[in-house]
C-alpha positions as CSV (number, residue, x, y, z in Angstrom):
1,X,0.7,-1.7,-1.4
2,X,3.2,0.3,-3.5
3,X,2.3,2.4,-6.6
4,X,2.7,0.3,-9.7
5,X,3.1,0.8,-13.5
6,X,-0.1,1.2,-14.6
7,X,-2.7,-0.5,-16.6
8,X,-6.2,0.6,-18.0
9,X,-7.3,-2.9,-17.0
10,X,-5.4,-3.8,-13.7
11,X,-3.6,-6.9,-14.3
12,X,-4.2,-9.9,-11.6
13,X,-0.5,-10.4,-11.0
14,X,-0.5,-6.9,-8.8
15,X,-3.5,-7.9,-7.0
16,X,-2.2,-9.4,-4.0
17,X,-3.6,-13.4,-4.0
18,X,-4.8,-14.7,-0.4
19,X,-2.5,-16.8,1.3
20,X,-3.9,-20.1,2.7
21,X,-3.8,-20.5,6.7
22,X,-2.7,-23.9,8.5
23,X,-2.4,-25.3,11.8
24,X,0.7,-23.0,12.1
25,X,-1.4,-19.1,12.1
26,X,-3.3,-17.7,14.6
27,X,-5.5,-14.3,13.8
28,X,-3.6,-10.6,15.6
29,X,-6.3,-7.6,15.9
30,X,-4.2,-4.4,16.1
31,X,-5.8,-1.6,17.4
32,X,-5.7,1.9,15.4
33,X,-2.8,3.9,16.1
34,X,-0.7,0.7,17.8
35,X,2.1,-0.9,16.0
36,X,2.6,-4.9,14.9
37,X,6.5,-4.4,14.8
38,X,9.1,-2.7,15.0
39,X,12.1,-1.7,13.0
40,X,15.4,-3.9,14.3
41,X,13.2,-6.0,15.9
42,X,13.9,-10.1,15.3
43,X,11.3,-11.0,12.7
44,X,9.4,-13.7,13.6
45,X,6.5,-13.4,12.5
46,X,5.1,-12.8,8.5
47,X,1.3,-11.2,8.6
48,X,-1.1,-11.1,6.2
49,X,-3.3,-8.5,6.3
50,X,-7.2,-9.4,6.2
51,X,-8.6,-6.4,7.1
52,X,-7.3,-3.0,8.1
53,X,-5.0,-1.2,6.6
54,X,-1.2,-0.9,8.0
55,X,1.3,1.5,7.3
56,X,5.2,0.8,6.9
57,X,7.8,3.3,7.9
58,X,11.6,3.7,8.1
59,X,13.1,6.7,9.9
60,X,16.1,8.4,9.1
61,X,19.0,9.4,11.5
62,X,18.0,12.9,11.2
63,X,14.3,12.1,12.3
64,X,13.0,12.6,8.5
65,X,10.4,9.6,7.8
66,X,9.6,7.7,4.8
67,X,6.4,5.7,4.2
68,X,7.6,2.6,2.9
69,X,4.5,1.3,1.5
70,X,0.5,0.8,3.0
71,X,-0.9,-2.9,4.0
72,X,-4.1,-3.4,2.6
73,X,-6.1,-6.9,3.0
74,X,-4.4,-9.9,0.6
75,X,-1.1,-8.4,1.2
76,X,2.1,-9.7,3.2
77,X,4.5,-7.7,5.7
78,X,7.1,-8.5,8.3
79,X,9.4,-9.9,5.3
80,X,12.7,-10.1,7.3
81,X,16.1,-8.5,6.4
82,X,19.0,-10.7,8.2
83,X,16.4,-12.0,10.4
84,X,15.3,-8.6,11.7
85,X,12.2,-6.5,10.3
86,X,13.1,-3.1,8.0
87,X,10.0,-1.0,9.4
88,X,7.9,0.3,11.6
89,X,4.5,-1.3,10.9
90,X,1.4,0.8,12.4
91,X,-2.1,0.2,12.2
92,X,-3.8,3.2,10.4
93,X,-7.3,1.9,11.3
94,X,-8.4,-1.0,13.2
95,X,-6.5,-4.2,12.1
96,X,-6.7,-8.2,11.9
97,X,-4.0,-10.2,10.3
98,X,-3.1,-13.7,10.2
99,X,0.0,-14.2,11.8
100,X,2.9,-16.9,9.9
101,X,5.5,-18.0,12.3
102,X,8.5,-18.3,11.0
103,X,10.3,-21.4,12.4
104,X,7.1,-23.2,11.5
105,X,7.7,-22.3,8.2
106,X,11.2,-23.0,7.7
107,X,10.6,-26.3,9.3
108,X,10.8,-29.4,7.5
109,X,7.2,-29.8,8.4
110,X,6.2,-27.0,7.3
111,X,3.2,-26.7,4.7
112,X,4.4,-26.3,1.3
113,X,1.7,-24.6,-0.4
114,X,1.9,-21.6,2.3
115,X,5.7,-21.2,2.1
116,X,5.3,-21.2,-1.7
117,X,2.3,-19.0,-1.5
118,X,4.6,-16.4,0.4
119,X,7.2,-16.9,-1.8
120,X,4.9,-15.8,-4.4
121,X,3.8,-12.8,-2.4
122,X,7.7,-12.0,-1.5
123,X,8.0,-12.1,-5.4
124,X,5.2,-9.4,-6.2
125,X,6.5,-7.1,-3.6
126,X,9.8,-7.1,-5.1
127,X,8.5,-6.6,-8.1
128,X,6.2,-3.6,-7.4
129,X,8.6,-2.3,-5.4
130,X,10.8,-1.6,-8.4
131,X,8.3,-0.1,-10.3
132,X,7.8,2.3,-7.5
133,X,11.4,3.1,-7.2
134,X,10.5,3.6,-11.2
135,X,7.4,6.0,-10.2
136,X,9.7,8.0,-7.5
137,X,12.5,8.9,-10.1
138,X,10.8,9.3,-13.4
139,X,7.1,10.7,-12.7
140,X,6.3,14.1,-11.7
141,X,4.3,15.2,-8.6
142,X,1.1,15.3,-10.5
143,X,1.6,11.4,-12.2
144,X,2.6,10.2,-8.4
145,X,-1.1,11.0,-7.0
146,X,-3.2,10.3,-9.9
147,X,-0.8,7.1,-10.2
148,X,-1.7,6.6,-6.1
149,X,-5.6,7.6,-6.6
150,X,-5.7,5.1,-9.4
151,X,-4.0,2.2,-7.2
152,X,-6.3,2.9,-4.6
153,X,-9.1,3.2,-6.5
154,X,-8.3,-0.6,-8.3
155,X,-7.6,-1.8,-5.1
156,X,-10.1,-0.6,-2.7
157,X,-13.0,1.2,-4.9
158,X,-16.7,1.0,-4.6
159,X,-18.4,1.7,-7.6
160,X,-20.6,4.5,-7.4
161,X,-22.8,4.8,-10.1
162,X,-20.3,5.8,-13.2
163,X,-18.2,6.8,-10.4
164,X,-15.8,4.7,-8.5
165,X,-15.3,6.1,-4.7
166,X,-12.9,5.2,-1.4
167,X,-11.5,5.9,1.5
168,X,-8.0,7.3,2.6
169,X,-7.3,5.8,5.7
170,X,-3.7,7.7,5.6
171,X,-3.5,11.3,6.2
172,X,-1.9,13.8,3.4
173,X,1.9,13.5,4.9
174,X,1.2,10.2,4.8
175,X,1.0,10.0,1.1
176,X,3.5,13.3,0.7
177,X,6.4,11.0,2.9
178,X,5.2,7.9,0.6
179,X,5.4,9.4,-3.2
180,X,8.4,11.7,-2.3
181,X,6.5,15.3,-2.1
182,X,5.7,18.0,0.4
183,X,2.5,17.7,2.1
184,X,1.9,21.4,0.4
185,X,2.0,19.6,-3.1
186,X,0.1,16.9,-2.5
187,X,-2.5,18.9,-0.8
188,X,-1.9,21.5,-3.8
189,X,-2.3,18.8,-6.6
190,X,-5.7,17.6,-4.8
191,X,-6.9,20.6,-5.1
192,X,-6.1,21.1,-9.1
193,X,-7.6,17.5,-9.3
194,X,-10.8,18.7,-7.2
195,X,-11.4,22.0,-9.7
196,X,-10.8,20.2,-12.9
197,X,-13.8,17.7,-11.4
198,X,-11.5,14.1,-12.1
199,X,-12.2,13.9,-8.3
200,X,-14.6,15.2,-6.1
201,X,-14.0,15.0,-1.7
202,X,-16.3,14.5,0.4
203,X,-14.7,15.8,3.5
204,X,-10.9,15.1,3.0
205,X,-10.9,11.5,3.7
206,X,-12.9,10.1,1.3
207,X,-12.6,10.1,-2.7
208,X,-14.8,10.1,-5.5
209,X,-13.0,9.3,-8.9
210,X,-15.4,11.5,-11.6
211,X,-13.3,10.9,-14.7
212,X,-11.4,7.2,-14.2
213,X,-10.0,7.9,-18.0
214,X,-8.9,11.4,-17.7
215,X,-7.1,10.4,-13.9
216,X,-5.4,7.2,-15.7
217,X,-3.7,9.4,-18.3
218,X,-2.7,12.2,-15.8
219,X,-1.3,9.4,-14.4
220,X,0.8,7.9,-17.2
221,X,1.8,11.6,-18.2
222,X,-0.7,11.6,-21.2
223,X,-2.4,14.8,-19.7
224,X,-1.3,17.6,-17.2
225,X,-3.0,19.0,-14.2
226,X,-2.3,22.6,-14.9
């Protein structure tokens, strides 16, 4: 999952489609905390996630991280890049995917409708990726969480009366080493979100989304947080 441009009504091309299994998959539980690959590692394997949530991860040389983007269930990880996988991919809570071998794939027998069905999937990722590379350089600390809290809440929300509510798996360096903050501001901007009552917390891992209109248009810089 990767923080998209933004509409009032979410539009079913960035909802992730389900990917049909075959004789080819098998179902992978990962545990919470233990990792379904590694970066450099030779990619043999694509998962779709179908429950769980996973998150991606690319270190730097000088040990500084960068949360590449979260798995949630309908999406697809373990794209390779010249054969290899590009990230660390952890399980942030107990996860199942299917797993998609590769050679099976790429296979003259391989089942059509699933390779074009991860084609597809390859496509939207690209695709949101580029508009989070969009988010990261244009949009300023408050946009990048209200845009995040409104993905998630599209994504993974429960309505809750008027309310819409969910749960953050990820911790707040998680999402500070995912937007391109500090944890301070993203714990600061929370906070300002919290007192101006668009969201409420109960505890700090789950949010309520009080006013879905005024967090959209913090989120596409029709509003500020201060």
């Amino acid at each position: 999952m990767y923080v998209t441009r933004l509409n009032e009504h979410v539009s079913p091309q960035l909802i992730p489609q389900p990917v049909k299994t075959s004789t080819v998959t098998r179902l992978h539980r990962v545990a919470e905390g233990k990792h379904l690959f590694f970066e450099g590692e030779e990619a043999g394997n694509i998962y779709r996630v179908v429950s769980g949530v996973l998150r991606l991860t690319r270190l730097m040389e000088d040990g500084r991280r960068q949360v590449i983007a979260f798995g949630y269930p309908g999406d697809v990880v373990g794209f390779p890049s010249d054969g290899q996988y590009h990230t660390d991919c952890e399980a942030l809570r107990p996860t199942t995917v299917v797993v998609h071998n590769r050679a099976a794939l790429e296979s003259s027998t391989g089942d059509a409708a699933l390779h074009a069905s991860l084609l597809q999937a390859a496509l939207r990722e690209i695709s949101a990726m580029q508009d989070h590379f969009l988010m990261l350089g244009r949009k300023s600390a408050c946009e990048r969480v209200a845009s995040f809290l409104c993905v998630l809440a599209d994504r993974v929300g429960t309505p809750l009366g008027e309310f819409t509510q969910f749960d953050l798996p990820m911790s707040r360096s998680d999402i500070a080493d995912f937007l391109g903050l500090t944890t301070e501001t993203v714990c600061r901007t929370f906070t300002q979100l919290r007192k101006r009552n668009v969201i409420a917390l109960d505890r700090i891992y789950t949010v309520i989304v009080l006013k879905p209109r005024d967090l959209f248009a913090l989120a596409e810089g029709e509003a500020s947080c201060n």
